[in-house]
C-alpha positions in Angstrom: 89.9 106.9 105.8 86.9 105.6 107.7 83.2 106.7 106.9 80.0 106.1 108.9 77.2 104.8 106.6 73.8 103.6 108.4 75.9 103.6 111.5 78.1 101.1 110.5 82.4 101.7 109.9 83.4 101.5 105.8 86.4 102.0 104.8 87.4 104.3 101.6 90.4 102.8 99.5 91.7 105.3 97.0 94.3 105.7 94.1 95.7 108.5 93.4 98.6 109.4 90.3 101.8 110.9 90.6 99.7 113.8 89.7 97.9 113.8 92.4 94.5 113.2 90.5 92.0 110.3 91.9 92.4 107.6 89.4 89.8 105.6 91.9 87.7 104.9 94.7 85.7 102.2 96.9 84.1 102.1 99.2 84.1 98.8 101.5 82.9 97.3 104.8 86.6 95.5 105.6 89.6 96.3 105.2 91.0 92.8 104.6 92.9 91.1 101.5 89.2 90.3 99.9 88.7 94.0 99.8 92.2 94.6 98.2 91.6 92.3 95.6 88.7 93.8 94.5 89.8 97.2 94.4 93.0 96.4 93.0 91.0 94.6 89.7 88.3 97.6 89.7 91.5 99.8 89.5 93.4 97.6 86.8 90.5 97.0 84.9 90.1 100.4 83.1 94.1 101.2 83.4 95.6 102.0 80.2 98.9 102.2 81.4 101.2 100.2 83.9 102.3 101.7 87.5 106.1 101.4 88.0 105.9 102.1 91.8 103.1 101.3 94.2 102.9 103.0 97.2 100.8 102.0 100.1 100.2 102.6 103.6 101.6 99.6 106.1 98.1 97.4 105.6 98.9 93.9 105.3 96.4 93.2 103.0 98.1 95.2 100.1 100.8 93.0 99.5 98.8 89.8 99.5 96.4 90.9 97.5 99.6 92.3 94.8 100.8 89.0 94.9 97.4 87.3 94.2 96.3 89.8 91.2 99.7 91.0 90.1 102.0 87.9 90.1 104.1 89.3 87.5 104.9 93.0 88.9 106.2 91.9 92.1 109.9 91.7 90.9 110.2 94.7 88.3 107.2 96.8 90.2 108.6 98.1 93.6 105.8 98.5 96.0 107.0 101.0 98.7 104.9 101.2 102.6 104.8 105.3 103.5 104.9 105.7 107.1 101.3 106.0 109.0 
């Protein structure tokens, strides 16, 4: 989702449960594999528990920054792209 702050674009990255409750949000300038990163250890650093799937949107950016922070999940934690 894009927002307009001060006239400028930011980008809202958000995770959401299998619930459907907001685990997180941020709220960034890019939308690169920097941004990723840090939303990804925001996210992971007050998780109790460990996600079995990951789903994400097509972004590039996802999967580098997965492979960067979660070296270890990429074989037994599927991460699956839902169709824009």
């Amino acid at each position: 989702m894009f927002l307009t702050i001060n006239g400028k674009r930011h980008y809202r990255w958000r995770a959401v449960d299998q619930d459907g409750h907001i685990l997180d949000i941020l709220v960034h300038r890019r939308r690169d594999k920097k941004a990723a990163k840090t939303f990804f250890r925001k996210l992971l650093k007050g998780a109790d528990l460990r996600a079995r799937v990951i789903i994400t949107d097509q972004l590039r950016s996802y999967g580098a920054a997965i492979r960067e922070i979660l070296p270890v999940w990429n074989t037994p934690t599927p991460v699956l792209e839902q169709p824009c």
